[in-house]
C-alpha positions as semicolon CSV with decimal commas, in nm:
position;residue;x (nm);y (nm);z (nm)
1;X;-8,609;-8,360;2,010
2;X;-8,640;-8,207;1,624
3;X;-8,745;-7,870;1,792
4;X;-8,396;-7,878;2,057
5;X;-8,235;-8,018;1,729
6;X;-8,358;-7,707;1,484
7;X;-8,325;-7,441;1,792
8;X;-7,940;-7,557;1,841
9;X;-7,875;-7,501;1,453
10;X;-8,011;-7,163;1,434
11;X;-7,847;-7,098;1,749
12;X;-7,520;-7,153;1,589
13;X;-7,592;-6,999;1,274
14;X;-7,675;-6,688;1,379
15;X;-7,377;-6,654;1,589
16;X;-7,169;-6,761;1,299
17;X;-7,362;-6,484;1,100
18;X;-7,268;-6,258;1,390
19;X;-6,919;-6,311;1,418
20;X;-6,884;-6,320;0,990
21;X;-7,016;-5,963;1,012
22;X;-6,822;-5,839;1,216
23;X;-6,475;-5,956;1,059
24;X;-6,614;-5,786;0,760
25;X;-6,712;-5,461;0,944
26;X;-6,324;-5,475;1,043
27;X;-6,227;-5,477;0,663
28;X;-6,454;-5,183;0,605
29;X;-6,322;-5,008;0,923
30;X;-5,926;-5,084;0,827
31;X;-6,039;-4,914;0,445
32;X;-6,151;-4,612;0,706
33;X;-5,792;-4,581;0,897
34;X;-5,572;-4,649;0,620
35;X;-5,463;-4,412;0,393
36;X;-5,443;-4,472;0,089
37;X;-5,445;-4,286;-0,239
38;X;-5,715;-4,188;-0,430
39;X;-5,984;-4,226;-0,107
40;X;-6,246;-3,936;-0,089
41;X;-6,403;-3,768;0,238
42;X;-6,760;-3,925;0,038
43;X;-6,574;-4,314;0,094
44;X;-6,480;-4,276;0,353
45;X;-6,831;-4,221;0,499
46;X;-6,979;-4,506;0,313
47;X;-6,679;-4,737;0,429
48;X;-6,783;-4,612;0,781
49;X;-7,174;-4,601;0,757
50;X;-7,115;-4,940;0,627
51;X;-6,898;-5,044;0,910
52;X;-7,211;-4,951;1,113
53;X;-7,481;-5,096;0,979
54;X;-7,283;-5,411;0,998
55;X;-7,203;-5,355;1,328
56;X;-7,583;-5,350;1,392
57;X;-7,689;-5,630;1,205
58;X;-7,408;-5,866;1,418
59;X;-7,545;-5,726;1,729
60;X;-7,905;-5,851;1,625
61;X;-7,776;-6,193;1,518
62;X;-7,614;-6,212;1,837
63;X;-7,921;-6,144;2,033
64;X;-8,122;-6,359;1,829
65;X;-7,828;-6,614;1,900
66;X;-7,879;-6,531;2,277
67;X;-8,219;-6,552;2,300
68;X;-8,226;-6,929;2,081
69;X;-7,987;-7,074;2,355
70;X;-8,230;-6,949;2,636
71;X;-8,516;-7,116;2,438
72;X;-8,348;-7,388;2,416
73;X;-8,224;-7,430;2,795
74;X;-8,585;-7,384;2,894
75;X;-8,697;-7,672;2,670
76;X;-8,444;-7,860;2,824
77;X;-8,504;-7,773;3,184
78;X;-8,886;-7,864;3,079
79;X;-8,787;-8,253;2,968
80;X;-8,630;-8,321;3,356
């Protein structure tokens, strides 16, 4: 029960961490688009290589999110 308890937390965490990231990388892709005044070629790539690396890190929260909900189905199908 404490294990199905902790796995459903993290499960929901990490997808919460996952979707969080990738609002943000949508701020940081918007400061890409826009144009505004002032904004180099150089910020533009670090507005975009951080878009990316957000991008990545939601995708692995997402997975790990995925893979925490399997665990946890299979501990459940295990208890019946």
């Amino acid at each position: 029960m404490d294990k199905a308890k902790s796995l459903f937390g993290k499960m929901n965490d990490y997808k919460r961490f996952g979707f969080s990231l990738i609002a943000l990388s949508t701020f940081l892709y918007l400061g890409v688009v826009m144009p505004i005044a002032g904004k180099t070629v150089m910020k533009a790539y670090i507005l975009m290589g951080g878009t990316l690396i957000l991008l990545l890190i939601a995708t692995i929260f997402l997975f790990i999110s995925i893979r925490c909900k399997k665990l946890l189905l299979e501990l459940e199908e295990g208890k019946e």
